[in-house]
C-alpha positions as CSV (number, residue, x, y, z in Angstrom):
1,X,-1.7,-30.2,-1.7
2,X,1.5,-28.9,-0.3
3,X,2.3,-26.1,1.7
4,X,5.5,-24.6,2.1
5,X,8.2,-21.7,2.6
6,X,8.8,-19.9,-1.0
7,X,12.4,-19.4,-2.4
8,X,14.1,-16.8,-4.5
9,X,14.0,-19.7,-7.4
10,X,10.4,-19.6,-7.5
11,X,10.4,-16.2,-8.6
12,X,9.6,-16.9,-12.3
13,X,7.0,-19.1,-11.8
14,X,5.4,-17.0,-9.5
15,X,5.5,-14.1,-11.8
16,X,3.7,-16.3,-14.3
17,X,0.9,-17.5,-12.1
18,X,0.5,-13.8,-10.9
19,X,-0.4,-12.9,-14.9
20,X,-3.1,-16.1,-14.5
21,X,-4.4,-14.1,-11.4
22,X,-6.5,-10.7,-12.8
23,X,-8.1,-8.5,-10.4
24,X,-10.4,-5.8,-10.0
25,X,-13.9,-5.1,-10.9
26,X,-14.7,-2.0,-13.2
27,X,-11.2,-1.9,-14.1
28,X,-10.1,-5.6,-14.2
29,X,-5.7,-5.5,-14.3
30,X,-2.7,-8.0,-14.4
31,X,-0.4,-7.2,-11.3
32,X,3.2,-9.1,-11.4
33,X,6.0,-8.2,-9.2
34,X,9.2,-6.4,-10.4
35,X,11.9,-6.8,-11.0
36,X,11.6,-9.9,-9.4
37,X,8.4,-11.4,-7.4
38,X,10.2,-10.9,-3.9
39,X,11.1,-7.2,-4.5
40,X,7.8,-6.6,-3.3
41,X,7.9,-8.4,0.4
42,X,11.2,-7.1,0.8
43,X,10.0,-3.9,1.4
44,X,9.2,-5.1,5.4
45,X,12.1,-5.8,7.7
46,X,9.9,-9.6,8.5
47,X,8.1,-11.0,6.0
48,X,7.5,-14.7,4.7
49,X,5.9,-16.1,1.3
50,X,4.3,-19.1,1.1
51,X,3.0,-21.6,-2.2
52,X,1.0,-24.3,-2.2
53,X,2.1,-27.1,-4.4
54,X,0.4,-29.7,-6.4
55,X,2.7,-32.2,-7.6
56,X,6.1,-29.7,-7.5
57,X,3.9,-27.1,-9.6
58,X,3.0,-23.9,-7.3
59,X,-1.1,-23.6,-7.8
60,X,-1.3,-20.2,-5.3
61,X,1.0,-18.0,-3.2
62,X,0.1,-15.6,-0.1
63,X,2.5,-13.4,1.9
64,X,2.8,-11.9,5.5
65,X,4.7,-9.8,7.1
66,X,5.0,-8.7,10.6
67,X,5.7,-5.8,12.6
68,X,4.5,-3.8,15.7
69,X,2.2,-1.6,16.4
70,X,-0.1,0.2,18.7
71,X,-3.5,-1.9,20.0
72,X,-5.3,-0.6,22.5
73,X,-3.0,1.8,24.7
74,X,0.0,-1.7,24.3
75,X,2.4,-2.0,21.4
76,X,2.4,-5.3,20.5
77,X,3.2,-7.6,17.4
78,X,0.6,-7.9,14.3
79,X,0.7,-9.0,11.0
80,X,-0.3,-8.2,7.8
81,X,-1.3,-10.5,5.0
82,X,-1.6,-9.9,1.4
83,X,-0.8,-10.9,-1.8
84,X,-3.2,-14.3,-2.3
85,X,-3.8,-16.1,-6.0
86,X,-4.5,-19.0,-6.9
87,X,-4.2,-20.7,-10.3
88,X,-7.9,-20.0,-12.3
89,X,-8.3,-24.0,-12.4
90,X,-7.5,-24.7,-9.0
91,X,-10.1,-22.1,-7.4
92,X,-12.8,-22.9,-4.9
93,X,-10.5,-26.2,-4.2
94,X,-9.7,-24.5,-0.4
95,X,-5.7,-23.4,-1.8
96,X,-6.1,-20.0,-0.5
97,X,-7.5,-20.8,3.1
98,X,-5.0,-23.7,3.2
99,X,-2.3,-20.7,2.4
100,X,-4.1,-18.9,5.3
101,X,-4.1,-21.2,7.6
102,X,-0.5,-22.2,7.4
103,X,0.2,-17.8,7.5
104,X,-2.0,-17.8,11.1
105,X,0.3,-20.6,12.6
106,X,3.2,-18.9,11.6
107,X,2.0,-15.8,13.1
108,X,1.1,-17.1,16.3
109,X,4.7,-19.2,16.0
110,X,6.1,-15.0,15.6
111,X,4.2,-13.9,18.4
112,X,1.5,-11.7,16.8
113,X,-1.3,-10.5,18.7
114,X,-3.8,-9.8,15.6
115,X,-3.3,-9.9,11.8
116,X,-5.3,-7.8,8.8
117,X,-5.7,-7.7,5.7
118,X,-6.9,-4.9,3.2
119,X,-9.5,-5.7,0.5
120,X,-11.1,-3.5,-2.2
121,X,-14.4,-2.7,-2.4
122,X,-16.3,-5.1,-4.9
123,X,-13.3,-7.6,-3.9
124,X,-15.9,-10.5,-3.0
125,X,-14.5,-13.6,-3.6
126,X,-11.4,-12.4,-1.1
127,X,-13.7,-11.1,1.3
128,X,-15.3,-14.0,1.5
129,X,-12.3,-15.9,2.0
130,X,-11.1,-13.4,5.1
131,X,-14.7,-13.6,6.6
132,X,-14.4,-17.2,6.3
133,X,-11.2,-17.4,8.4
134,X,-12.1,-15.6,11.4
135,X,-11.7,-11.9,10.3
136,X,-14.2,-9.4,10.9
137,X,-14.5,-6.0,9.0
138,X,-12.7,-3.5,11.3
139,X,-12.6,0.0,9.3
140,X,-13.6,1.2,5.8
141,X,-10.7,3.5,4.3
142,X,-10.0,4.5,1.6
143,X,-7.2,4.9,-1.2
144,X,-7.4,8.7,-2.9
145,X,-5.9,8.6,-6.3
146,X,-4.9,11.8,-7.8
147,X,-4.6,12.2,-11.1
148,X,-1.5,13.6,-12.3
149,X,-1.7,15.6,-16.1
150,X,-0.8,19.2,-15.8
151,X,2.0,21.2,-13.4
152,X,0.3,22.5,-10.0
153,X,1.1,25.6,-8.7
154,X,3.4,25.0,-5.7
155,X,2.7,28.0,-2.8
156,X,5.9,30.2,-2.1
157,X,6.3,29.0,1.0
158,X,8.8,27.3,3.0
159,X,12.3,25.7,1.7
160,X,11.6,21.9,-0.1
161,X,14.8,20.0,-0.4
162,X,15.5,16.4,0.1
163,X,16.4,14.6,3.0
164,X,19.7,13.6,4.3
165,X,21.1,10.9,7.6
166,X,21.4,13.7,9.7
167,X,17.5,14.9,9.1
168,X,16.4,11.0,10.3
169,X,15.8,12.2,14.3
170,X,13.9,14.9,13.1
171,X,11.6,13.3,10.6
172,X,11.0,10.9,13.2
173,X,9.9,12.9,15.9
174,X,7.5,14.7,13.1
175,X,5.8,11.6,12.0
176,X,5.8,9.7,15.8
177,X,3.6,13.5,16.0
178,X,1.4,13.4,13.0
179,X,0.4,9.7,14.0
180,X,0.1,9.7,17.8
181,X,-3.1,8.0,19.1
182,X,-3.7,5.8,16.1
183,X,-4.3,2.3,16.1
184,X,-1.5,0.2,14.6
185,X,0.8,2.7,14.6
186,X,4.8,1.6,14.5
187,X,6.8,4.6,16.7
188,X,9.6,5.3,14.5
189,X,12.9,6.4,14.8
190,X,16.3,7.7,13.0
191,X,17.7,4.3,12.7
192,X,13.8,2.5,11.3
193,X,13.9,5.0,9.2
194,X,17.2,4.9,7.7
195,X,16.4,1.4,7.7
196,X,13.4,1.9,5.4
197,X,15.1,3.4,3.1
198,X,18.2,1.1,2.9
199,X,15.9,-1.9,2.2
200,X,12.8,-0.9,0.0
201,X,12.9,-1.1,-3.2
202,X,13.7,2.6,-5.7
203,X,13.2,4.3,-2.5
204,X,16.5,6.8,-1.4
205,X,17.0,10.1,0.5
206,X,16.6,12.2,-2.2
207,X,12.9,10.9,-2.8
208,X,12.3,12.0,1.3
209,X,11.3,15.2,0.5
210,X,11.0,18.0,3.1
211,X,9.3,21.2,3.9
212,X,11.5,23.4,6.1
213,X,10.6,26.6,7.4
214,X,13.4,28.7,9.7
215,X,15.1,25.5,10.2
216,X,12.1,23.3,11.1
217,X,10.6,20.6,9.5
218,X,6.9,21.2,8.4
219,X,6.3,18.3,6.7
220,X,7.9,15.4,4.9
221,X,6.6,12.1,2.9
222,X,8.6,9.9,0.6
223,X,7.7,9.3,-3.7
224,X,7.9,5.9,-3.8
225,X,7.5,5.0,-7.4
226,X,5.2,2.2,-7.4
227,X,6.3,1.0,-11.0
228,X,9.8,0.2,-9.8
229,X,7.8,-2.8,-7.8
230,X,4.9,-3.7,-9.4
231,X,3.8,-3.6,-13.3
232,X,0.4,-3.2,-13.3
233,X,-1.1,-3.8,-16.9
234,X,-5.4,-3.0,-17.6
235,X,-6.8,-6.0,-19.6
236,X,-10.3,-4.6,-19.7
237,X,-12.6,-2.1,-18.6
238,X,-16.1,-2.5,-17.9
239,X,-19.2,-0.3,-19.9
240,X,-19.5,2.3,-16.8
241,X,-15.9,2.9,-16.7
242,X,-15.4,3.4,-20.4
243,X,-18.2,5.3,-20.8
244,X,-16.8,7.3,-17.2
245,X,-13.4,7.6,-19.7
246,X,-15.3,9.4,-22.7
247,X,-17.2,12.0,-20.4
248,X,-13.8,12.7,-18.6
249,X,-11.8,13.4,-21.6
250,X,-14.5,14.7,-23.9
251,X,-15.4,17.3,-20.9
252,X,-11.3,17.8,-20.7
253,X,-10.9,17.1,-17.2
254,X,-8.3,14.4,-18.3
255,X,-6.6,14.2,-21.2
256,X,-6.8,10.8,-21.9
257,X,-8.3,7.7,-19.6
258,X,-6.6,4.0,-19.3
259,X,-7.8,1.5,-21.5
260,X,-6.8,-2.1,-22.5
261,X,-3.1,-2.8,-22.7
262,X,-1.9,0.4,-20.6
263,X,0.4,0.1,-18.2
264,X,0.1,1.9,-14.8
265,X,2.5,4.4,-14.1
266,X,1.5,4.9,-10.0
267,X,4.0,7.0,-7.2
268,X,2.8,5.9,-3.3
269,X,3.0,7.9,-0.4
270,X,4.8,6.7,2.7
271,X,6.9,8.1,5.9
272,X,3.9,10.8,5.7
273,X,4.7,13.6,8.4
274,X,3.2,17.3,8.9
275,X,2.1,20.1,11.3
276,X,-0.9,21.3,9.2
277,X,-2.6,19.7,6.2
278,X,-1.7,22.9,4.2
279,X,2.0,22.0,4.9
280,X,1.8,18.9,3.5
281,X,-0.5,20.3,0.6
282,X,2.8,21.8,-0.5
283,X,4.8,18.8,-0.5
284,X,2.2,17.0,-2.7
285,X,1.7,19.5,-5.2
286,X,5.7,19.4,-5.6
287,X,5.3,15.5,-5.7
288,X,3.1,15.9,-9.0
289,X,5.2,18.4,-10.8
290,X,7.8,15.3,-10.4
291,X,5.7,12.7,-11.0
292,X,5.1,14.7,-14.1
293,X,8.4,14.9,-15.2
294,X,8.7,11.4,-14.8
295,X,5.3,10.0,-17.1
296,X,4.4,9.2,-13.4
297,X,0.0,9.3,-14.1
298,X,-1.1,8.6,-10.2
299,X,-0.2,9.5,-6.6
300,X,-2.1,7.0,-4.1
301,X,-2.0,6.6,-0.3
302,X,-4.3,4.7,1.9
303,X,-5.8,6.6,4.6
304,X,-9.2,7.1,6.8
305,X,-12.1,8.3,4.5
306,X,-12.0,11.7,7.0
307,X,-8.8,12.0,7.6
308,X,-6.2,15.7,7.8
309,X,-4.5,14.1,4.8
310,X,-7.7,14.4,2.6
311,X,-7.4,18.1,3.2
312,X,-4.3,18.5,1.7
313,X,-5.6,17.1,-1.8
314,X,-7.8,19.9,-2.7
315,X,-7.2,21.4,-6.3
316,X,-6.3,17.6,-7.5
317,X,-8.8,15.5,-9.7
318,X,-9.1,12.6,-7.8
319,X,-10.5,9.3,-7.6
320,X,-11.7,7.5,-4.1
321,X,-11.3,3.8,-3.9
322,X,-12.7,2.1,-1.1
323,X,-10.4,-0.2,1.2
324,X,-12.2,-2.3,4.0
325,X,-9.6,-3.3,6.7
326,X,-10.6,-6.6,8.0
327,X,-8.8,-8.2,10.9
328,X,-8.8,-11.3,12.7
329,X,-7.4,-11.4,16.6
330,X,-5.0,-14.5,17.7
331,X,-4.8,-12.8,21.2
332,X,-7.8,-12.2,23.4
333,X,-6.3,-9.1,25.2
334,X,-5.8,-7.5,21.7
335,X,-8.7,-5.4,21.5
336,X,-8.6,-2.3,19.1
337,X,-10.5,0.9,20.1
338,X,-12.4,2.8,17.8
339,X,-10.0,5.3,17.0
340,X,-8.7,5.8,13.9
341,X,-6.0,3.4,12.1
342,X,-2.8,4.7,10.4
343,X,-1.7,3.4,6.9
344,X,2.2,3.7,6.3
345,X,1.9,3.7,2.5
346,X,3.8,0.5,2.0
347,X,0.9,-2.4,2.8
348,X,-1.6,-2.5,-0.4
């Protein structure tokens, strides 16, 4: 087995091995990259992808990226890792920790202090893997999805328009507010954030929406329309979650429930600002009258299971997925607290 750096010619096989690589549990789905496989990592100013080979055939992939972010009361480097498959008939043959390993020395190379990696609940084989490695589970969050089928009302309140260059200081200064005193938290500023938008993927000014009340900014957070990444196809469905899918259309709380063959149609939240959970309540009912205009079926974001943002969901059907945070520290004077973590929207 070989272990080396990935390259844009490698998308199409990659894409092909990521079909071999179903996940989930209750809801088991194929997950390949769009349009090509390195649209997804490109969404992080540093990232790296690396396959293992077996005779000049790629038998698994992982990616990292890297960034910084508060630890402790320091900001210091970390890294993020995500992304692992392997091909079905080279599992349990040690390709993924190989993967890992190689990731960990080029973090340490890139002067990261700690790395993580989220893994859903029910995800055993993967944490497994991460436990394996050194990692330790750190927090369980949690990834509301709300269910989008019918126009919400959207409160008379404030001016929503989209964002524009000259808005980037004071979005900014909104979301360094909303997040101050989390762990992992990356300070932003005017020119990461027109960054951001310059390199990910489907993601412009126009999709920065912003509440504005007498010329201040109550709250902003960017549709980023997952689909434009990532084409995520069901293949099956367990007996709990079809029969979940009958009561919940039969009792016409949905009007109709995923089943095998359907493609995902999901919108993530990211650059997630607000002064009160209510003001950002009004940005996300807006965000699912447009997601409705656009066949757009599910808002997501990653967040603590108690955190302000869950407030701001109420009147939505939604469904909580639990994501355990595991991470694995490369320097001993890394040392989270217990504080909370913040999620930007764009690691899953």
């Amino acid at each position: 087995m070989e272990i080396r750096e990935a390259v844009f010619k490698d998308s199409e096989e990659l894409k092909r091995l990521q079909e071999k690589a179903p996940q989930g549990k209750s809801i088991i789905v194929s997950t390949v990259n769009t349009p090509n496989f390195f649209s997804r990592v490109k969404t992080y100013e540093s990232w790296m992808v690396f396959n293992a080979y077996e005779e000049d055939r790629i038998i698994g992939s992982a990616a990292c990226a890297t960034r910084d972010g508060i630890v402790g009361t320091h900001l210091v480097r970390v890294g993020y890792e995500f992304q692992y498959f392997t091909a079905p008939e080279f599992r349990r043959r040690g390709v993924a920790s190989n993967l890992h390993q190689t990731i960990e020395r080029y973090l340490i190379n890139s002067g990261v202090a700690l790395t993580y990696a989220l893994i859903m609940e029910g995800n055993t084989p993967s944490m497994r893997l991460f436990k394996n490695e050194g990692f330790h589970l750190h927090r369980k969050l949690v990834m509301p999805g709300l269910t989008v089928f019918r126009k919400m009302e959207v409160p008379e309140y404030g001016n929503i328009r989209p964002s524009g260059p000259r808005d980037m200081e004071a979005v900014a200064g909104l979301i360094n507010q909303t997040w101050d005193g989390y762990q992992l938290f990356e300070p932003t500023s005017a020119a990461s954030l027109a960054g951001q938008i310059e390199r990910i993927t489907n993601i412009n000014y126009n999709d920065l929406l912003l509440l504005e009340d007498d010329n201040k900014i109550l709250a902003c957070v960017a549709l980023w329309d997952w689909s434009k990444i990532m084409r995520i196809t069901v293949l099956r469905l367990n007996l709990k979650m079809r029969l979940l899918g009958m009561f919940l259309v039969l009792a016409r709380i949905l009007p109709r429930f995923p089943s095998a063959g359907d493609t995902f149609n999901q919108m993530m939240l990211t650059m997630i600002g607000y002064r009160t959970p209510y003001d950002l309540s009004v940005l996300i009912r807006h965000a699912n009258n447009l997601a409705l205009e656009k066949n757009i079926e599910q808002i997501f974001c990653i967040c603590e299971q108690k955190d302000r943002i869950i407030e701001s969901m109420k009147g939505f059907t939604r469904v909580h997925t639990g994501i355990n945070q595991y991470i694995k520290i490369l320097e001993p004077d890394a040392i989270l607290t217990d504080s909370a973590v913040a999620m930007t929207g764009l690691d899953m």
